[in-house]
C-alpha positions, 0 to 999 in steps of 0.5 A, a space after each residue: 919390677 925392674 927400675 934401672 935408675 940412678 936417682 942422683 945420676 949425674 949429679 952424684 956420678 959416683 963410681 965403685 972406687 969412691 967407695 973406699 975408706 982413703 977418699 977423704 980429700 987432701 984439700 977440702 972442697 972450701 979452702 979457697 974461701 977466705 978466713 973471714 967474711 964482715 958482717 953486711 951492715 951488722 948481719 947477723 945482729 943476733 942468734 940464728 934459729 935451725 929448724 930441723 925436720 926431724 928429731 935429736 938423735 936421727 941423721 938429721 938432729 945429729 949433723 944440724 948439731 954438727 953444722 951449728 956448732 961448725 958455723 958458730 965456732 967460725 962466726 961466733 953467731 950462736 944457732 938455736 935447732 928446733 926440731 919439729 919432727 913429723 911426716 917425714 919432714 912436712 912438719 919442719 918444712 911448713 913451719 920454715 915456709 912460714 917465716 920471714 926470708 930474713 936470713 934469721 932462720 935456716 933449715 937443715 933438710 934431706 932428699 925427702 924434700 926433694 922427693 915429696 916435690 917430685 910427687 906432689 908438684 905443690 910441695 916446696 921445691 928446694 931449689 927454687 922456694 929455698 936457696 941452698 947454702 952447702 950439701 954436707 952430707 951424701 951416703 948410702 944406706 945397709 940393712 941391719 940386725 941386731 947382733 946377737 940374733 940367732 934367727 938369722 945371721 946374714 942377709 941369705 938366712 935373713 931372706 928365707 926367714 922372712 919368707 917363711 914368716 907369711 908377711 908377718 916380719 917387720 923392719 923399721 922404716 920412715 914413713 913418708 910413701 915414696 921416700 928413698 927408703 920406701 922405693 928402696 925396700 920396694 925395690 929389695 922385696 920386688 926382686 927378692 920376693 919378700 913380704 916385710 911389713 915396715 914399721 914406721 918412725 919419723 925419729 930416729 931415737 925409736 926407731 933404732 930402739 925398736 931394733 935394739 929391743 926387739 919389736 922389729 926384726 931388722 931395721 933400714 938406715 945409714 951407718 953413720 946414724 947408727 955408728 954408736 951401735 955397730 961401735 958397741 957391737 949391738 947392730 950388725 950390717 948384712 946388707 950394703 945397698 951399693 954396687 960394690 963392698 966400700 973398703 970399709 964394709 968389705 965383709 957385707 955384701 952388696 947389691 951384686 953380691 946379693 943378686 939384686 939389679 937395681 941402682 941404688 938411691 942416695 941419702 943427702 943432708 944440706 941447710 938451706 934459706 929462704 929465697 927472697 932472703 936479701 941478697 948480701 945475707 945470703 952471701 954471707 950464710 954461704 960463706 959461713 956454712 959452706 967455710 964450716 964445711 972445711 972446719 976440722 970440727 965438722 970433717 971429724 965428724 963427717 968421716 965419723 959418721 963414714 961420710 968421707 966414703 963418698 965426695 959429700 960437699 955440694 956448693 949453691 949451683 951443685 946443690 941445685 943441679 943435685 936436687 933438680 935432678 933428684 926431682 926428675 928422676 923420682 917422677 920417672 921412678 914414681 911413675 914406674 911404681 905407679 903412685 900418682 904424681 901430681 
């Protein structure tokens, strides 16, 4: 199968020269906001909970620290995280939907909300059931292996191998069917004529071990999630799923380089509200996160995390055109598979 879809398309509209290490911008994208903003009539007159549908150690556990300790050092308001992990994010979501749009509780979520809209139209649509208050985060996604691997050493030996293994290689995964990894893979065996079985982790703690003590032969994720163990030399890259080697990769090959036509999808992380939150609130947790975006705490660790490789900063209206048009662009994909859309 041959899907040419550019999931995020012009919400995203990223070109190959994006990808290199020196697009951090000379201005952050908040700057113009002001330094301050007071409190509507004493808002927030306590802490304030994060829900995060996932665990700890993931993408998801470590930017929701990042964004908490970004916002409660700009405000002084202390966020509490609970993490409630499980099917790929409906867990966290459920839990979230069910509390009062008071402008207390906020929630960190990824694309998978997005996704799990597309394909079931009874899902929470995160542009319309939820205020976004900032994207933060926008990435790409690699293949990896673990380092001292001698069954394979690139992504060219990796393929034969598994080839060889009749269905019997393993790569660790999420686990919700349709999620931008899923669709990935499926797109990565398609055109390669792999059979992998994926093996599923909704925390990212063990999934990253099951690499690292091999119960699996290779693993999907986004480097910043896995910078301590390409840091340590543990895991290695083989295989970068963009058009184009980002400068800071230039030694990994890419889609075009490894002869796969397919427009790669993108991961995106953003906090979010209630809709029906009053109005004066939401205000103020806009400024908030969307000011904490800019802090130096936060930009540390977003390009830490290699996520100043591509623009990751979307505001309310961004966000919204962002997620809609993932949305509809998961149908298209969606359809093209074959899964039943609802």
């Amino acid at each position: 199968m041959n899907i040419k879809k550019t999931l995020l398309g012009a919400a995203i509209a990223v070109t190959a020269a994006t990808f290199t290490a020196g697009t951090a911008m000379a201005a952050c994208a908040t700057d113009a906001l002001p330094g301050e903003m007071e409190k509507p009539d004493g808002f927030p007159a306590r802490a304030l909970s994060m829900i995060v549908p996932y665990g700890p150690a993931g993408g998801s556990g470590q930017v929701a620290q990042a964004m908490a300790e970004a916002v409660s050092e700009l405000t002084g308001v202390s966020i509490n995280r609970d993490h409630k992990p499980g099917g790929s994010g409906t867990v966290g979501m459920t839990a979230y939907m069910a509390t009062p749009a008071d402008g207390y509780t906020v929630l960190e979520h990824i694309d998978d909300a997005s996704s799990a809209h597309a394909l079931d139209s009874s899902r929470p649509n995160p542009a319309e059931a939820l205020i976004p208050l900032v994207t933060s985060q926008i990435t790409f996604s690699q293949i990896y292996i673990r380092t001292k691997e001698d069954r394979y050493t690139d992504w060219p030996s990796f393929v034969e191998w598994v080839k060889a293994q009749g269905g019997k290689a393993t790569i660790a995964n999420v686990s919700k069917e349709g999620s931008m990894e899923r669709v990935t893979m499926k797109f990565i065996t398609d055109a390669t004529g792999m059979e992998i079985q994926q093996i599923s982790f909704d925390k990212g703690a063990p999934r990253y071990g099951a690499l690292a003590g091999g119960q699996v032969d290779a693993l999907f994720e986004q480097p910043g999630d896995v910078r301590k163990f390409l840091d340590s030399g543990m895991f290695k890259p083989i295989l970068t799923i963009l058009k184009e080697r980002p400068d800071a990769f230039s030694d990994v090959p890419s889609l075009t380089d490894a002869g796969l036509d397919f427009d790669p999808l993108f991961r995106f992380r953003g906090f979010y509200v209630k809709a029906g939150t009053p109005d004066d609130r939401v205000k103020w947790l806009q400024w908030a996160f969307q000011k904490a975006y800019c802090g130096e705490g936060y930009q540390a660790y977003n390009e830490s995390k290699f996520m100043n490789l591509i623009d990751s900063f979307r505001d309310t209206d961004g966000s919204k055109e962002l997620i809609t048009n993932t949305i509809a662009q998961y149908r298209d994909v969606y359809k093209s598979m074959g899964l039943e859309v609802k």
